[in-house]
C-alpha positions in Angstrom: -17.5 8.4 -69.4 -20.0 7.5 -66.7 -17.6 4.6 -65.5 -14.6 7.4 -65.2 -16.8 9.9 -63.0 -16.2 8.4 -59.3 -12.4 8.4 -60.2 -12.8 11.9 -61.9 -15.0 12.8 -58.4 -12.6 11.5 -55.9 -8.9 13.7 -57.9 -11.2 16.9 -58.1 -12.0 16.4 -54.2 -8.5 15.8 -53.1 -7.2 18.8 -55.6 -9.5 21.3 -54.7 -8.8 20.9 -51.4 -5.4 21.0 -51.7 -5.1 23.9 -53.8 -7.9 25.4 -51.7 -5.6 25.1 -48.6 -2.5 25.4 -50.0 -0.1 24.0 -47.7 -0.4 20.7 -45.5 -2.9 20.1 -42.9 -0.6 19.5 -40.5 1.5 22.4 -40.4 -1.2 24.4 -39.9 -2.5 22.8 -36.8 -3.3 25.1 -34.2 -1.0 26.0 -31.7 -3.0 24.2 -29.0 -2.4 21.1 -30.7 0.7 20.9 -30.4 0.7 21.5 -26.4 -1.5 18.9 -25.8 1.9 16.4 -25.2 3.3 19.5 -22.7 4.7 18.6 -19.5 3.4 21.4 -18.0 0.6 23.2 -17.5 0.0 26.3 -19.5 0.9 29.6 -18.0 -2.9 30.8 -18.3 -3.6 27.9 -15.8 -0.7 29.0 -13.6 -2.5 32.3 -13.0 -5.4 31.1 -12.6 -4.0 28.5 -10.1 -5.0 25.1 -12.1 -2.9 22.8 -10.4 -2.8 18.9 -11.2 -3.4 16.8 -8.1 -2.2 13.4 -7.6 -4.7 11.7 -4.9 -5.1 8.2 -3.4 -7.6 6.3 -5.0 -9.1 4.8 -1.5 -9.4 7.8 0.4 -8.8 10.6 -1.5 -5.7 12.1 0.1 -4.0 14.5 -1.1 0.0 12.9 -2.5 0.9 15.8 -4.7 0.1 19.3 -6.0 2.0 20.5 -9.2 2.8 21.8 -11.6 3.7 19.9 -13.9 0.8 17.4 -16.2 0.3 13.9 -14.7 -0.5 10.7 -17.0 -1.3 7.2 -16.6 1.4 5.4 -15.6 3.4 8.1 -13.8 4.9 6.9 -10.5 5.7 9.2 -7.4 7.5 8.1 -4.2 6.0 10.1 -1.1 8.3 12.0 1.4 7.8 8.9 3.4 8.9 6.4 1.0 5.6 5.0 0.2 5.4 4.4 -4.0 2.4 5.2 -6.0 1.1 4.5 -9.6 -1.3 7.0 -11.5 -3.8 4.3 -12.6 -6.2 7.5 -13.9 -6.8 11.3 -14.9 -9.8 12.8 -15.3 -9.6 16.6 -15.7 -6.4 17.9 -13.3 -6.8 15.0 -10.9 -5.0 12.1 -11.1 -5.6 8.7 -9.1 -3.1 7.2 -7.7 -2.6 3.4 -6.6 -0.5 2.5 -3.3 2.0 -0.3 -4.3 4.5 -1.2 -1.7 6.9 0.6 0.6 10.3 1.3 -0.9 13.4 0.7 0.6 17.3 1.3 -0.4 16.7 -0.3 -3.3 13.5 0.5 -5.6 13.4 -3.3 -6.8 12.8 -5.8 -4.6 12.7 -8.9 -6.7 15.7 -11.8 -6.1 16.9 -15.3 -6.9 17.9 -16.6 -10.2 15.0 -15.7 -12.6 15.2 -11.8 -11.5 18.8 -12.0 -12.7 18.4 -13.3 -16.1 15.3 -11.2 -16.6 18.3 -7.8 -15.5 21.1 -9.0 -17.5 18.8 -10.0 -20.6 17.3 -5.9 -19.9 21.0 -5.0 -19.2 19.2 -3.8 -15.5 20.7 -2.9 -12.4 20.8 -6.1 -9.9 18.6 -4.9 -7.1 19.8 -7.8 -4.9 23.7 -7.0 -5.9 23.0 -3.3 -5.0 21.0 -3.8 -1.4 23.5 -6.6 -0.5 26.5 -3.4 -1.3 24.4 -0.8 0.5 25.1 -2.6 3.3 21.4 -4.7 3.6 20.3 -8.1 3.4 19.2 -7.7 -0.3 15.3 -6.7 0.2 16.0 -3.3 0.9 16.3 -3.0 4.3 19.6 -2.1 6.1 21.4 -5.0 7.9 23.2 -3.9 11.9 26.5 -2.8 11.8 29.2 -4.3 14.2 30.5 -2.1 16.8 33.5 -2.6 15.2 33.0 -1.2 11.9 33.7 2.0 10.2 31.2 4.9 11.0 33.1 7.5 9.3 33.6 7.0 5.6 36.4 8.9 4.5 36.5 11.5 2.1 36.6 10.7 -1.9 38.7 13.5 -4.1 36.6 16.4 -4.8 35.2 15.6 -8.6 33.4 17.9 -11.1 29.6 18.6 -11.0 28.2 20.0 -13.5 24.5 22.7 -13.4 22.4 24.3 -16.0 18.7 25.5 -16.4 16.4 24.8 -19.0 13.7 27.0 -18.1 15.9 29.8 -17.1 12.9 32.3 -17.5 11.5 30.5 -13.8 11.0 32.6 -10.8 9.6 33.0 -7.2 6.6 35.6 -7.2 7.4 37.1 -3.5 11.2 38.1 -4.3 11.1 38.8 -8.4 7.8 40.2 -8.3 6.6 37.8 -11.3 7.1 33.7 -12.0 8.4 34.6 -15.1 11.5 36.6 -16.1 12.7 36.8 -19.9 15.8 36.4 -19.8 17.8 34.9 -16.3 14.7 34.5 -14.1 15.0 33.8 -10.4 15.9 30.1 -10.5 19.4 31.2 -12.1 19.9 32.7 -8.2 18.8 29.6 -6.8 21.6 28.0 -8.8 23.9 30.5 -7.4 23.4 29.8 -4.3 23.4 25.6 -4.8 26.9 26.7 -6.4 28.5 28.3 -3.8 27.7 25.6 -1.0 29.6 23.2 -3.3 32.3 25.2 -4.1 32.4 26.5 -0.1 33.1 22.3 0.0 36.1 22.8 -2.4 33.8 21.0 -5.5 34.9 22.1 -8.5 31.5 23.4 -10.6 30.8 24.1 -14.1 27.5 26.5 -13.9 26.4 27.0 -17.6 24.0 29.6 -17.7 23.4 29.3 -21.4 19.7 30.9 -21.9 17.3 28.6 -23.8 14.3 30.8 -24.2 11.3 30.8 -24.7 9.9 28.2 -22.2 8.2 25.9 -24.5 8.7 22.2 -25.3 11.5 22.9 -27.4 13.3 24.1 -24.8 14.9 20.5 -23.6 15.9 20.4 -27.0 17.5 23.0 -26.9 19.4 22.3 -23.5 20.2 19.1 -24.5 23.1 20.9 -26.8 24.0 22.5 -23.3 23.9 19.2 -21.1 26.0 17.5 -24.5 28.7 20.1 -23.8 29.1 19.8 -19.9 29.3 15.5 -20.3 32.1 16.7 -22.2 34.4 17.9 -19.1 33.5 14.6 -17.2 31.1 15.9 -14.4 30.2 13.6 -11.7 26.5 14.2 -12.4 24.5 16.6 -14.2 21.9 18.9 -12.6 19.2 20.7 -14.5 17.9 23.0 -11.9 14.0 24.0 -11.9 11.1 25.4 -9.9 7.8 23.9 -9.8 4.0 25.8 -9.9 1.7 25.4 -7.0 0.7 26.4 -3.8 3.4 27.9 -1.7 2.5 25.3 1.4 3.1 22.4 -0.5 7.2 22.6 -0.8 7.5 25.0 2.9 9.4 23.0 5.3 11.1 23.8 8.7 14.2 22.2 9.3 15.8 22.8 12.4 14.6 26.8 12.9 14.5 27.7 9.7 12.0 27.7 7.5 12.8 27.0 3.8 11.5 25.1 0.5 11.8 21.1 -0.1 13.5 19.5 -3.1 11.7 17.6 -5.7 13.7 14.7 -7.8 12.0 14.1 -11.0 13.0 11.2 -13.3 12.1 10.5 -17.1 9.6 7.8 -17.8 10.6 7.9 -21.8 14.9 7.3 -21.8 17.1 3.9 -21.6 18.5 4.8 -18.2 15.2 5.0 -16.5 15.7 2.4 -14.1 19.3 3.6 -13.2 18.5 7.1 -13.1 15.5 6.6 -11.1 17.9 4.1 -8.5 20.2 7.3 -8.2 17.6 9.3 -7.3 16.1 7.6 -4.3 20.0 6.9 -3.4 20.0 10.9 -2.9 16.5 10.8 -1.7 17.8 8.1 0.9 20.9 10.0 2.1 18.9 13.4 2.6 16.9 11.5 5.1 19.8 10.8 7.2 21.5 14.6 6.6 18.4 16.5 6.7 15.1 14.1 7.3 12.3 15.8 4.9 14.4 18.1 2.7 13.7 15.8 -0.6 9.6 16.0 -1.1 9.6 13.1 -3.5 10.7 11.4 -6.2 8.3 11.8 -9.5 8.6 9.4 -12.4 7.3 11.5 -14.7 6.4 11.8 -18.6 9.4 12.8 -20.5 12.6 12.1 -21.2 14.6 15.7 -19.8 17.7 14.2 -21.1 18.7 11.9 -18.9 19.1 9.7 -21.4 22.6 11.0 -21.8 24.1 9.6 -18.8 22.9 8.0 -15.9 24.3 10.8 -13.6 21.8 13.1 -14.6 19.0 14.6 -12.3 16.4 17.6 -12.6 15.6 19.3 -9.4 12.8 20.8 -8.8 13.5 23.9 -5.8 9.7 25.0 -4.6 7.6 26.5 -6.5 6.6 30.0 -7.7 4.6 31.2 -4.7 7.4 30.5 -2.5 10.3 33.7 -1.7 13.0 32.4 -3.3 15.2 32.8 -0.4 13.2 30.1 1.2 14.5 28.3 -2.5 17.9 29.4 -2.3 18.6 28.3 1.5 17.1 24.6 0.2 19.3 24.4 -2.6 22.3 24.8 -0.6 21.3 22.0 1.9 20.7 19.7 -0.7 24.3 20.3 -2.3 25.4 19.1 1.3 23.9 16.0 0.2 25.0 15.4 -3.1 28.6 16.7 -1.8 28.0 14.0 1.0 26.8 11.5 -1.3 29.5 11.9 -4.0 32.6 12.8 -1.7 31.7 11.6 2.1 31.6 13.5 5.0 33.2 17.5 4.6 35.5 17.3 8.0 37.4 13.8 8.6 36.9 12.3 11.4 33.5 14.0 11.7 31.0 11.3 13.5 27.9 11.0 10.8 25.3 7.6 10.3 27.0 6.4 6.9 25.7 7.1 3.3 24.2 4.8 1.5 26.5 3.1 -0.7 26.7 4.4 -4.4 24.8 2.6 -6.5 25.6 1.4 -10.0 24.2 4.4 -11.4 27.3 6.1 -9.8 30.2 4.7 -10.7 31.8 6.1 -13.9 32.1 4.1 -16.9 29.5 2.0 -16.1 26.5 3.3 -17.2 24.3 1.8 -14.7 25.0 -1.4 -16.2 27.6 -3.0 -14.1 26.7 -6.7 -12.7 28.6 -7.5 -9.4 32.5 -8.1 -10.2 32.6 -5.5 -12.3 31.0 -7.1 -15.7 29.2 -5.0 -18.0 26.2 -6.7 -19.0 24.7 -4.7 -21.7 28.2 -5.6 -23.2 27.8 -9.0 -22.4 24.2 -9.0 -24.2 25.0 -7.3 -27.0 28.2 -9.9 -27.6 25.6 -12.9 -27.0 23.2 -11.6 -29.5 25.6 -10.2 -31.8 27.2 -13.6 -31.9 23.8 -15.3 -32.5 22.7 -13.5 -35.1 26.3 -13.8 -37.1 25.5 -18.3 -36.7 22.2 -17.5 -37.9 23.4 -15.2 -40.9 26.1 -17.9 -41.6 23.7 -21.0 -41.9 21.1 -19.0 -43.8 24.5 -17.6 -46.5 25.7 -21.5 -46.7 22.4 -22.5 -47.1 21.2 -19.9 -49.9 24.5 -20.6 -51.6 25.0 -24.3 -51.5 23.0 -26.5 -53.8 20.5 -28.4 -52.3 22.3 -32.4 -53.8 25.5 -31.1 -51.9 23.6 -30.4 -49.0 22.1 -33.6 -48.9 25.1 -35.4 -49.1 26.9 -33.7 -46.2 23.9 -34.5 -43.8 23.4 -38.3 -45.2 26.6 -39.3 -43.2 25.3 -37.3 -40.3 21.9 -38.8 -39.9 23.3 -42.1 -40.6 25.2 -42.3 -38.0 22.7 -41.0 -35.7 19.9 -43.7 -36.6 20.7 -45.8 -34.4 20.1 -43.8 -31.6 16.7 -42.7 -33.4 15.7 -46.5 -33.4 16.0 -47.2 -30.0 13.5 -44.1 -29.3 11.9 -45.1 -25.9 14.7 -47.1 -24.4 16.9 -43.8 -23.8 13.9 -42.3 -23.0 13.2 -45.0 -20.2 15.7 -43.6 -17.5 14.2 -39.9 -17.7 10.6 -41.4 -18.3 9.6 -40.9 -14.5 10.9 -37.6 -13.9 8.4 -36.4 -17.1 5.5 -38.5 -15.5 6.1 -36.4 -11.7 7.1 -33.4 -14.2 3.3 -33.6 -16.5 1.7 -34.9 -12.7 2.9 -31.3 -11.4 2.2 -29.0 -13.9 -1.5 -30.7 -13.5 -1.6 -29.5 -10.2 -0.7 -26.3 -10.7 -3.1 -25.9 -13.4 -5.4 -27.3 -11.3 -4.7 -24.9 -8.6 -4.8 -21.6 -11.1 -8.3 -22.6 -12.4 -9.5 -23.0 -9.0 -7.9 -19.7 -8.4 -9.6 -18.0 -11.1 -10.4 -14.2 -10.9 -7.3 -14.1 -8.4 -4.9 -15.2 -10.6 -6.1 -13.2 -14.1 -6.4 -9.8 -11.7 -2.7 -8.7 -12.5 -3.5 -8.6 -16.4 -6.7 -7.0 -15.7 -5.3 -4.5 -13.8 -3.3 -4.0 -17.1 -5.8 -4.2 -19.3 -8.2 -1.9 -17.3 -5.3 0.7 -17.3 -4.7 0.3 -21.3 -8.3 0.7 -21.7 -8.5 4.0 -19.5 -5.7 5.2 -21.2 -6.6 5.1 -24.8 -10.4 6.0 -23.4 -9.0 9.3 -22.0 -7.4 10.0 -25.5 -10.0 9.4 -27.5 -12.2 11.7 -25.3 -9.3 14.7 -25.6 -9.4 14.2 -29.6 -13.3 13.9 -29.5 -13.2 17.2 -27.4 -11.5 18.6 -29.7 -12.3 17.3 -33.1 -14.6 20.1 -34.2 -12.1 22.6 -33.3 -9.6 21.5 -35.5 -12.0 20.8 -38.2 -13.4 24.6 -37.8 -10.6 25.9 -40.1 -11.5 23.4 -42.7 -14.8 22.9 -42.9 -15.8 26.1 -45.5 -13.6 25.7 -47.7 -14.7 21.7 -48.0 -18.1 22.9 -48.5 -16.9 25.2 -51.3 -14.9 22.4 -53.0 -17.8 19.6 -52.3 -20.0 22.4 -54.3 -17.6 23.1 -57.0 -17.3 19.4 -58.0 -21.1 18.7 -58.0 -21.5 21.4 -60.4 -18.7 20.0 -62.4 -20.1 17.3 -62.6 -23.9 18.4 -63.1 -22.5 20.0 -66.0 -20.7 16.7 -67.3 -23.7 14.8 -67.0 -25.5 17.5 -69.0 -23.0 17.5 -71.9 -23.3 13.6 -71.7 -27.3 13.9 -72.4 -26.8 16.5 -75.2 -24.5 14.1 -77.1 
């Protein structure tokens, strides 16, 4: 008996809390919990003006106020094309690291090892792209002969497709409140982004299908909507948003008239990241030449916003709730002169304008933002060179399992008999490539050399990573620490309870033994 009572302890634990409970811990997680993975801030922090700020690490500058949560690893390219990487959060600020200035082309890489590395990824070819843009391949725009076209003519008006996951958004000045249930203020916006296309002879699809409440389910819910317009065969999808914040940080005059900037925000967490996110700073990039300033930026956020449904797909963020949303709706309709401009060329032939930037990969239908130059798919190509690797492996490893080892045996004997010769000689057909080993083993020396002499220099990229790993799983661990007890509050009676149930059970055991 004595040996059973640690067993007997541990089931009466586990079952009295269980039946104590009653249903599974995490189910009944509260509500918070399950907002801590939001991509936006909570509406009590919207009214209390809790903004997350996005500031240079060196100086302190301000890069972006918003709305919407900032993590580790979230990139954000400035008005002014300069890129950034959040390398920190601590509270609602976020620090963020200067990287490089971005040109047509958001990778700048080349030569023969960058293209293996894309069409092993089944990656965009910055190079390819640049060189079609009409640059030199490293992003920056080549001189145009006098001779050459300045007026690209007009493409056939295509289909463009709009929707609105949070439809409940809305502009405090005009609807009186940010939030409407039902078809807030941003469904006007849209409205108004409509009309300028169709004013251009687009054809639109505007599904205003409502997918409240505004929660995180509410991309799963317009992903059913964004499923149904890929259907028709849209151009591009636009999910059509607001962001939170301070009215100053989206007002912008252009020309005389003052109105609200347009935020591009791409999806950190779907397949067509790279693509999508090349697409957007193609729009970004042909905004500067239609209307210089009108696109704030270009945030690679956390999230996915379903753009991993086509590479074509773009959320648009169109000021934020402090702003009138007039000052919203005449934005929108300048930037659908630059998505008609990007997709279809100029409105009016003949009409003098500096050229667009050529359409990237991300583009061009049926690609998928995978097409290498000459028109090759190359995730189709990787997938046929893996596909046809594993079936030689799968064969070997099938004739192998099958076939007795004596008859294998006696298919390879002829085979390595005839190649012992060759085996024998060893070192005199190894004689002839001999010297280019010795300058081969006498260079990788030196360079070993050199990187050892190099030292910290040469390890600082991985710590840089590993720094950023450990920040990252630091910050989490301090959010669950934060909030351990809180979770455990709900529990923590009832365990006492059980704890003191059992040790009378088993005081009463140990009794019963001793009478016996």
């Amino acid at each position: 008996m004595k040996k059973k009572l640690p067993l007997l302890l541990l089931v009466a634990l586990l079952l009295t809390l269980f039946a104590a409970h009653g249903v599974h811990p995490v189910l009944s997680l509260p509500p918070s919990f399950l907002d801590l993975e939001s991509e936006e801030i909570s509406r009590e922090d919207l009214l209390q003006e809790r903004y997350y700020r996005m500031v240079d690490e060196k100086d302190g500058r301000v890069i972006l106020v918003t709305g919407r949560r900032i993590y580790p690893g979230d990139e954000y390219i400035t008005a002014d094309n300069r890129l950034y990487r959040v390398v920190g959060v601590r509270g609602y600020e976020a620090r963020a690291r200067f990287l490089r200035e971005v040109g047509a082309v958001y990778e700048e890489r080349e030569g023969i090892l960058a293209f293996v590395q894309q069409l092993l990824a089944g990656r965009v070819a910055p190079a390819a792209a640049g060189k079609k843009a009409g640059g030199d391949g490293k992003g920056k725009a080549r001189q145009k002969a006098p001779e050459e076209d300045l007026d690209p003519k007009s493409a056939p008006k295509g289909l463009i497709g709009v929707y609105h996951t949070h439809n409940a958004e809305s502009y405090v000045p005009t609807d009186g409140t940010d939030s409407i249930n039902g078809k807030g203020g941003i469904h006007k916006v849209g409205d108004s982004f409509v009309a300028a296309l169709q004013e251009k002879k687009v054809k639109i699809l505007h599904d205003e299908t409502l997918h409240l409440p505004h929660d995180r389910g509410a991309y799963r819910r317009s992903r059913v909507t964004a499923e149904k317009l890929l259907q028709k065969g849209p151009d591009v999808i636009i999910d059509i948003h607001r962001d939170a914040g301070p009215a100053s940080s989206y007002a912008v005059k252009i020309g005389d008239e003052w109105l609200t900037q347009v935020q591009l925000v791409v999806g950190r967490q779907n397949p067509n990241m790279q693509t999508v996110r090349q697409f957007a700073l193609d729009l970004k990039n042909t905004a500067d030449k239609i209307y210089p300033n009108l696109v704030k930026g270009i945030f690679m956020a956390r999230g996915n916003y379903n753009q991993d449904l086509t590479p074509t797909s773009i959320l648009i963020e169109v000021g934020t709730h402090l702003n009138s949303r007039e000052a919203a709706q005449d934005g929108a309709a300048l930037f659908a002169d630059v998505i008609s401009y990007y997709f279809y060329g100029p409105e009016e032939e003949g009409k003098q304008a500096a050229p667009a930037p050529a359409r990237s990969p991300a583009a061009r239908p049926g690609t998928g933002g995978t097409a290498a130059p000459g028109g090759i798919n190359r995730v189709a190509v990787r997938n046929a060179f893996w596909m046809l690797s594993l079936t030689a492996v799968l064969a070997v490893a099938f004739y192998l399992v099958n076939t007795p080892l004596a008859v294998v045996r006696e298919k390879i004997t002829p085979w390595l008999a005839g190649i012992a010769p060759y085996t024998e000689k060893g070192d005199a057909y190894l004689d002839t490539a001999g010297e280019y080993i010795r300058k081969g083993a006498v260079a990788l020396a030196a360079f070993t050399q050199a990187a050892v002499r190099r030292g910290d220099e040469a390890l600082e990229p991985v710590a840089e990573s590993i720094a950023l790993a450990a920040r990252v799983l630091w910050e989490k661990t301090v959010v669950v620490l934060d909030s351990g007890d809180k979770y455990l509050a709900s529990f923590r009676k009832r365990v006492e309870e059980a704890v003191a149930t059992v040790i009378a059970k088993i005081r009463r055991l140990l009794e019963r033994e001793k009478l016996h």
